[in-house]
N, C-alpha and C positions, 0 to 999 in steps of 0.2 A: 609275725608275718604281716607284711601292710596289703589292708588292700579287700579284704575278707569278710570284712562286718556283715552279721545279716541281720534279722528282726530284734530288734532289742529285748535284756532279759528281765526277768520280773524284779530285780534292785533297780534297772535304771529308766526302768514304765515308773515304781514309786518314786524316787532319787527325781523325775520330773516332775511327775505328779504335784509334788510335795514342796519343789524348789524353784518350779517354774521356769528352769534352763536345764541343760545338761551338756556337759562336755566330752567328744567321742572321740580317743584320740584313735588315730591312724583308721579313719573309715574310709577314706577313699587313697588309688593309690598314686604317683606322680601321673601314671597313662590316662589316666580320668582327669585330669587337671592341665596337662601340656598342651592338647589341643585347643584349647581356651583362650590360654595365655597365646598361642600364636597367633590364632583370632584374631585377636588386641592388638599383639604386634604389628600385624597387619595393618592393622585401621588406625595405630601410630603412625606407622612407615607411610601410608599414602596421603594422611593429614598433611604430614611434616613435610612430607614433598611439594604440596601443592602451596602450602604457606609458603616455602622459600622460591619458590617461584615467583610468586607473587609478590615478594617484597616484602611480607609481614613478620617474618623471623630471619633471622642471621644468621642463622647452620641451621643445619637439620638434627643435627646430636644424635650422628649415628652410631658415635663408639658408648650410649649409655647403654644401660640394659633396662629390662622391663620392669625394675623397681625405681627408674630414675628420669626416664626418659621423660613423660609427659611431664613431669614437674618442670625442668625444664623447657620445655613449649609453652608450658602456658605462662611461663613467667613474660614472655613477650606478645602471643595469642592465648584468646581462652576457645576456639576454634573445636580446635580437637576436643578439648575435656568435655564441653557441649556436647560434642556429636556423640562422647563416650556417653556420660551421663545423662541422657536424656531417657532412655528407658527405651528406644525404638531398635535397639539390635535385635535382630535376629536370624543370626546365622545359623549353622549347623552345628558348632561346637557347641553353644549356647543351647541348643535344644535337647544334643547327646548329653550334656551335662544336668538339664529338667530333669531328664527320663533315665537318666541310671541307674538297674536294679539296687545298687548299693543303697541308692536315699530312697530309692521306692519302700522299697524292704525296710528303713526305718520308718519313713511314712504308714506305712499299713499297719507296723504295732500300735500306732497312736489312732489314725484318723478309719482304718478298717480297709479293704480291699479295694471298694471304689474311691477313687484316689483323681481329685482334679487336681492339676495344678493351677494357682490360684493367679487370677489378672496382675499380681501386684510382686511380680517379681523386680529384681534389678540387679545392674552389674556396675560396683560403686570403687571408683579411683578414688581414695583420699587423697586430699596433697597434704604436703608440707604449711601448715599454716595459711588454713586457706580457709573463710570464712564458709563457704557457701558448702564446706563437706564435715562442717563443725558439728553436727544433728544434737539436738537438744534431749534432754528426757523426755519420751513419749511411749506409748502404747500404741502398738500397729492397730491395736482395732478403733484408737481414738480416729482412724483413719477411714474405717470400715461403717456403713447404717447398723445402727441400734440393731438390727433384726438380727445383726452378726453377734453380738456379742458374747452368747452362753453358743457359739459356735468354734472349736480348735481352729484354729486355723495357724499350721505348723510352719515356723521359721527355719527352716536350715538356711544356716552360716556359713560359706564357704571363702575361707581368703584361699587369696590365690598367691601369697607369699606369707612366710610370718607375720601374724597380724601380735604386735609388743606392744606395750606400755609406751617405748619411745615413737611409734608410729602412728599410735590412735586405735587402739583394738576398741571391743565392747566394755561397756560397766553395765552390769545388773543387779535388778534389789530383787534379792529372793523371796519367796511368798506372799510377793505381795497382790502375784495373781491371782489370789481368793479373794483380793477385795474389791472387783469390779473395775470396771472403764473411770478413773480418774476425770476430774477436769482438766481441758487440754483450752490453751490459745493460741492463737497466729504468733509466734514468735518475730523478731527483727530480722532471725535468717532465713527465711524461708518456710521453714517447718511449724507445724506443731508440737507444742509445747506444756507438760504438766506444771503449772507454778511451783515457783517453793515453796510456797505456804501449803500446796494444794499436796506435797510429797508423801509419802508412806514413811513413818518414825523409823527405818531399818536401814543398818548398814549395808549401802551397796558395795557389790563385788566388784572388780576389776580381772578380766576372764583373757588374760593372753589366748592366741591358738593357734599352733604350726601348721605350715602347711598339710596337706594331707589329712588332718581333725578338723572336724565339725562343729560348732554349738549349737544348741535347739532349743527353740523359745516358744513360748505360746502367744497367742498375740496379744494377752493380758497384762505382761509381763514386761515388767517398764522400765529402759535401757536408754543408751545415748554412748553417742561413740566420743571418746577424749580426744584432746589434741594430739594430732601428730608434729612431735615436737623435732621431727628424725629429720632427714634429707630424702628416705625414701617415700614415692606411691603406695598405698596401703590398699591392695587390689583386691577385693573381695565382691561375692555375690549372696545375693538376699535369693532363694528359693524358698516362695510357698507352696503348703498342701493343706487339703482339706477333704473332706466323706463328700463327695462329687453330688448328692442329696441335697444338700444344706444350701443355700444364697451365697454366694462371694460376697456381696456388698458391697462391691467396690466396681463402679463402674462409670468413663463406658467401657475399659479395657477388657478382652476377651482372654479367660481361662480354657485350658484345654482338658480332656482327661486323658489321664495318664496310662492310668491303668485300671481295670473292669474284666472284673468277671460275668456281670449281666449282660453287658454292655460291649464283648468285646470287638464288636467292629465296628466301636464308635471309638476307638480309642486312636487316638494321633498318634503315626508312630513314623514319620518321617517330616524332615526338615524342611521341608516344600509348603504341607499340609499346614506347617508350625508358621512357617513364612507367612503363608495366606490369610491367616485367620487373626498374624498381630497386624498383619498391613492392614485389616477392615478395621480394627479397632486402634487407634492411635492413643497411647498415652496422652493423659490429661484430668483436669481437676474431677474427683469425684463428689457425691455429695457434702456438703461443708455442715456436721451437725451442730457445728460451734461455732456457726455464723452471729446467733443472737450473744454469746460470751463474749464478741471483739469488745 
C-alpha cells in the first residue's frame, strides 16, 4: 500500500548510517506530489503566455505535458526555467510538500524531534542537455560553514516524475561520508566541484527513483546528477532537515521549524507564514569556504 511510510526501522537508520544514502520506495503517495506538480504547471502556463505574447516564443506548447513542456520553452527562452530555478518559489504546494508528516516522520528518525527545515531547499527542472542542470560531484556541506560539518543535515529527494538513468537521476559514492568534507572548486558550471584527483577510490552508484520514493543523503555524502540524455524534464525537489539546535550554515536564506515539541508554537505551519519569512530572505551566495582554493 503506497503512501504509509512512517519512522524509519532499525536496518535502514544502519543501511544509512553505513552507506550514506538510502532508497525509500513508495514513501509518499501521488496526492502528496500532484499538488506540486500543478503548482508548476501553473507557473509554466503563465511563463508561456506571457512570452508569446511578447514575441519571444512561437506557441506556447500547450498539448506538452509536465515532463516536456519547459524543455521546449526554453529551447527559444530561458525565461521560465529562471524563474523555476531560481530557488524563490514559494507557494503553498511547496510548503505542504516541506511539512508532510510522511518525510517529517523520516526526518525525526535521523535528526530527532526538533526538526528545522533547513535555508537550502530547491525545486530542480533538469532539461534535456542542458549545461547549467549538469551538477558536478559535490557535498552539500561543501556548501555549508565548517561549523556545519559534523552536523546531519538530511537530503530528502523527491522527483516529481521518474527520475532514470535516460533523464539524469542521482550517482552516489557510498561511505564515503565517513571521510569528511572533500576539497571542492568553482567549477565552469556554475557549481562546486570535488576534483578527480580530489575523488574517494569507490565505486559510485547510479540510484534510479520512481515517482512516489525518496532518496536520503547526508550532506557528507558526494553525489552529482548525470546527463539527461532523454527528451524529458527531470522534475525533482531537494528537501533539507536538520536537529532545529545545530547552525544551518548556510546563509542569508531563512530556515523554518517544522516540527517542535519544545517549541511548539514556534513551529510554521501555514503557507502565509512560509511565504513571509522566504520573502525576507532572498536566495543568494552564502559563505564561499573555498574562496582561497580558486
Amino acid at each position: 500500500m503506497r503512501g504509509i511510510m512512517k519512522k524509519l526501522n532499525k536496518m535502514q537508520i544502519q543501511d544509512f548510517n553505513e552507506c550514506g544514502y538510502l532508497l525509500i520506495e513508495d514513501a509518499l503517495a501521488p496526492e502528496d506530489l500532484k499538488p506540486l506538480i500543478t503548482e508548476f504547471e501553473a507557473i509554466v502556463d503563465e511563463g508561456a503566455a506571457q512570452l508569446y505574447a511578447d514575441g519571444e516564443i512561437d506557441s506556447e506548447f500547450k498539448s506538452e505535458g509536465f515532463d516536456t513542456r519547459l524543455a521546449k520553452i526554453t529551447e527559444q527562452s530561458n525565461a521560465v526555467f529562471q524563474n523555476v530555478f531560481s530557488g524563490v518559489h514559494t507557494g503553498p504546494a511547496l510548503f505542504d510538500l516541506l511539512v508532510n508528516p510522511k518525510l517529517l516522520d523520516i526526518a525525526e528518525t535521523l535528526v530527532g524531534p526538533e526538526i528545522m527545515c533547513h535555508p537550502a531547499y530547491r525545486v530542480r527542472p533538469k532539461l534535456p542537455e542542458h549545461e547549467r542542470t549538469l551538477v558536478p560531484w559535490h557535498q552539500d556541506a561543501g556548501y555549508m560553514e565548517p561549523k556545519c560539518d559534523s552536523v546531519l543535515q538530511l537530503t530528502i529527494w523527491i522527483p516529481l516524475i521518474d527520475a532514470t538513468v535516460e533523464n539524469g537521476c542521482l550517482e552516489v559514492i557510498p561511505h564515503a561520508h565517513r571521510d569528511g568534507v572533500f576539497q571542492h572548486r568553482h567549477s565552469e558550471r556554475f557549481y562546486l566541484e570535488i576534483p578527480d584527483d580530489k575523488l574517494p577510490d569507490v565505486n559510485p552508484v547510479v540510484v534510479p527513483v520512481k515517482f512516489g520514493s525518496v532518496l536520503l543523503l547526508t550532506n557528507l555524502t558526494p553525489h552529482r546528477s548525470i546527463p539527461n540524455v532523454s527528451n524529458q524534464v527531470r522534475w525533482s525537489v531537494d528537501s533539507r532537515y536538520q536537529d532545529a539546535a545545530q547552525p544551518t550554515g548556510y546563509q542569508p536564506e531563512a530556515g523554518f521549524l517544522a516540527r517542535s515539541k519544545l517549541k511548539p508554537d514556534a513551529v510554521v505551519t501555514t503557507p502565509e507564514e512560509f511565504k513571509q519569512i522566504r520573502d525576507q530572505h532572498q536566495p543568494g551566495p552564502g559563505p564561499n569556504r573555498w574562496a582561497k582554493n580558486d
